[in-house]
Each structure stands twice: as structure tokens, then as C-alpha cells.
C-alpha positions as CSV (number, residue, x, y, z in Angstrom):
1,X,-4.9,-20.0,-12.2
2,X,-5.7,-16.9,-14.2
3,X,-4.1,-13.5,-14.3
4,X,0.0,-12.6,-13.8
5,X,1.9,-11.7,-11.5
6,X,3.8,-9.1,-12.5
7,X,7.5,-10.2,-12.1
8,X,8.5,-7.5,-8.9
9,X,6.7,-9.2,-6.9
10,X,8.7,-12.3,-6.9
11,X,12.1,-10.8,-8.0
12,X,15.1,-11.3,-6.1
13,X,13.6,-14.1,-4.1
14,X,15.4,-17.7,-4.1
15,X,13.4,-20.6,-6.3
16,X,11.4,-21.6,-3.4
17,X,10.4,-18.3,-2.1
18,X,9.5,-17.5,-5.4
19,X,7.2,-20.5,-5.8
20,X,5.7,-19.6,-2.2
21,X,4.7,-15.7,-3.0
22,X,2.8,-16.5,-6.5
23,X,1.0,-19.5,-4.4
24,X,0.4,-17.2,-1.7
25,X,-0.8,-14.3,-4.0
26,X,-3.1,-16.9,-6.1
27,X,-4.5,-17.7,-3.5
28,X,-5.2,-13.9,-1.9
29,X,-6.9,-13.3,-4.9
30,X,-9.4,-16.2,-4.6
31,X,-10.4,-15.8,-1.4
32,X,-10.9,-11.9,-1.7
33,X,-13.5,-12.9,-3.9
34,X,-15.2,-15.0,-1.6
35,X,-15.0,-11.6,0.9
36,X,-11.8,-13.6,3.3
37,X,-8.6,-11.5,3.9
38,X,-5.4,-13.5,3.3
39,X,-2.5,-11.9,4.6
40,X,0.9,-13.6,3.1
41,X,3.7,-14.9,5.0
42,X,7.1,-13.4,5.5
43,X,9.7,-14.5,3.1
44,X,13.2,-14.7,4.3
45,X,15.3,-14.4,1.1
46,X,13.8,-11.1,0.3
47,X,15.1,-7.8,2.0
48,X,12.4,-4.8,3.0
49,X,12.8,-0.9,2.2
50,X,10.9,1.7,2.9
51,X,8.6,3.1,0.1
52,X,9.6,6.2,-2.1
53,X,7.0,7.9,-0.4
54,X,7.4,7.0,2.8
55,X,10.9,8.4,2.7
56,X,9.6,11.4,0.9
57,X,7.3,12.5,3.6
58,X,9.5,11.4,6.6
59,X,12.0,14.1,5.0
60,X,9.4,17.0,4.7
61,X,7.2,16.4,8.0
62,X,9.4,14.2,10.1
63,X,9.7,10.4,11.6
64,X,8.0,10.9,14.6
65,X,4.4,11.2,12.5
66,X,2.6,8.2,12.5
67,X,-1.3,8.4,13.8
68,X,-4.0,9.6,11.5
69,X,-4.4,12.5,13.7
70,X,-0.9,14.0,13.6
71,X,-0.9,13.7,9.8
72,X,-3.9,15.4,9.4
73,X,-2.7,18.0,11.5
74,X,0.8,18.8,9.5
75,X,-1.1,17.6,6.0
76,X,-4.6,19.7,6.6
77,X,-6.0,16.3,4.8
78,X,-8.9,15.3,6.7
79,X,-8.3,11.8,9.1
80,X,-11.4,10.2,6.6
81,X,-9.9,10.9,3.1
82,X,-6.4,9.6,4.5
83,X,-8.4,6.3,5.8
84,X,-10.2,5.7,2.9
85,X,-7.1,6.3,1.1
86,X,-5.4,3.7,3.1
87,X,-8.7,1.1,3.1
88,X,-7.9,1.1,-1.3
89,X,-4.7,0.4,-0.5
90,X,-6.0,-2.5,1.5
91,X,-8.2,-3.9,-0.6
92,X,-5.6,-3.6,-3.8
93,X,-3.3,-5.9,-1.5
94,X,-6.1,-8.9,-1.1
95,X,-7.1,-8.6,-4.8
96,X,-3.9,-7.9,-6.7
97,X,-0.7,-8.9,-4.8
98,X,2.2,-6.8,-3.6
99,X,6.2,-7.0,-3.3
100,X,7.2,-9.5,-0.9
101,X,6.9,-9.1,2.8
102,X,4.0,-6.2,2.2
103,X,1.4,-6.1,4.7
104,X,-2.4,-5.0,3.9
105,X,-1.2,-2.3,6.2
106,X,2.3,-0.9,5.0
107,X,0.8,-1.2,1.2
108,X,-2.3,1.3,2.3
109,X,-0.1,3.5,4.5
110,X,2.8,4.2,1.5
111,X,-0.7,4.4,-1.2
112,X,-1.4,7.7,1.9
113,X,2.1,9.0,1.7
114,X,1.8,8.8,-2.2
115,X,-1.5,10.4,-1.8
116,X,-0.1,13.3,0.4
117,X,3.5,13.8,-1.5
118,X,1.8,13.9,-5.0
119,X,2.6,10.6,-6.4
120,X,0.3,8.6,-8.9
121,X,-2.4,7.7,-6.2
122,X,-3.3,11.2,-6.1
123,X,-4.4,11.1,-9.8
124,X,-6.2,7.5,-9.4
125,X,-7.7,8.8,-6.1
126,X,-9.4,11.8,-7.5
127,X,-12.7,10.9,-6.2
128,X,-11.5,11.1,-2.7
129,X,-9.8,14.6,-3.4
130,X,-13.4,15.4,-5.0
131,X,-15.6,14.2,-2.3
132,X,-13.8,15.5,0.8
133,X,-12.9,18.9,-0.5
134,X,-8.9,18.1,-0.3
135,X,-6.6,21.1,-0.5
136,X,-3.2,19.7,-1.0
137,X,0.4,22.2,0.2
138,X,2.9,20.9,-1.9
């Protein structure tokens, strides 16, 4: 199969874990092309954290924020430029891969939190900043 996998995504798992995330991510990355989402199992020898950014923002706006709605509200980022935000998050899961035990999900929503706290998303996702008139509060 074509194209690494860059070697966080299968560090600190055991040899058969290992084997079963580059399968796994192979094999999300051909069916993405074929337009089928492939979500990848849990691995057990690999322990989750919370993103940088996730912790970030918790710290400045609080845990208790988690609906598009409330985060527009304390952000003053409109509910679509966090979505789309999130949906490139998405889609970079299905066609690229992702640390163990990352969700389509948790990979879109810490690409938002990046977004909001001024991390390297914000940069890459100009274009959304552009086309809904973002003004960031950092």
C-alpha cells in the first residue's frame, strides 16, 4: 500500500496493536476514496489524552462548554465556520489517519479548539476565517 504513516500514530502501541492501526488506517484511506467512512477500532495498549487545545480552551472558557451553540456564544465564531471547521477535521481523519483511539469526531472537535485558541489550523483554515467574516478575541 502506498503512502506512510507517520510513526505517532502507531507509537507506544504493543507489536500487534501496531500491526492493527496501520491495517486499519490503510484501509480508511481506500475506502475514503471510494466515498465510505471507516471509523477504526479502539486499541487497548494505547492510553488517551486530551488535545493541547482542548485543554487550552477548557482553561480559558470552561469544561461545561460543549454544543456548537455555547461556543459560539463565548467564542463570537459563528456555529457554521466552527462546523465546517470540524467537517475538515473529519474528512482529514478518513483520508490521512490519526493517533490511536481518535474518533472522526474528537479529531474535528480538537482541529475547532485549535481553530479558536490560535493554533496551526487557524493558518491552514484561512479560507473559513475569510469567508465567514471571523473576528477572533485572543
Amino acid at each position: 500500500m502506498k503512502g506512510k504513516i507517520p510513526k505517532k500514530y502507531t507509537s507506544r502501541l504493543n507489536k500487534k496493536d501496531r500491526q492493527k492501526q496501520i491495517h486499519n488506517i490503510y484501509k480508511s484511506r481506500k475506502s475514503y476514496k471510494k466515498k465510505k467512512y471507516i471509523n477504526r477500532p479502539k486499541l487497548r495498549s494505547h492510553k488517551s489524552k486530551k488535545s493541547q487545545w482542548v485543554v487550552k480552551f477548557e482553561a480559558k472558557y470552561g469544561k461545561g462548554i460543549k454544543t456548537y451553540k455555547e461556543i459560539e456564544r463565548v467564542t463570537g465564531i459563528p456555529k457554521k465556520a466552527l462546523m465546517e471547521v470540524v467537517r475538515k477535521g473529519k474528512g482529514a481523519y478518513y483520508s490521512s489517519g490519526s493517533r490511536p483511539n481518535q474518533t472522526a469526531e474528537s479529531l474535528g472537535r480538537a482541529r475547532m479548539y485549535s481553530y479558536i485558541m490560535g493554533g496551526p489550523t487557524r493558518k491552514v483554515d484561512n479560507h473559513i476565517t475569510n469567508k465567514y467574516n471571523v473576528r477572533f478575541h485572543d
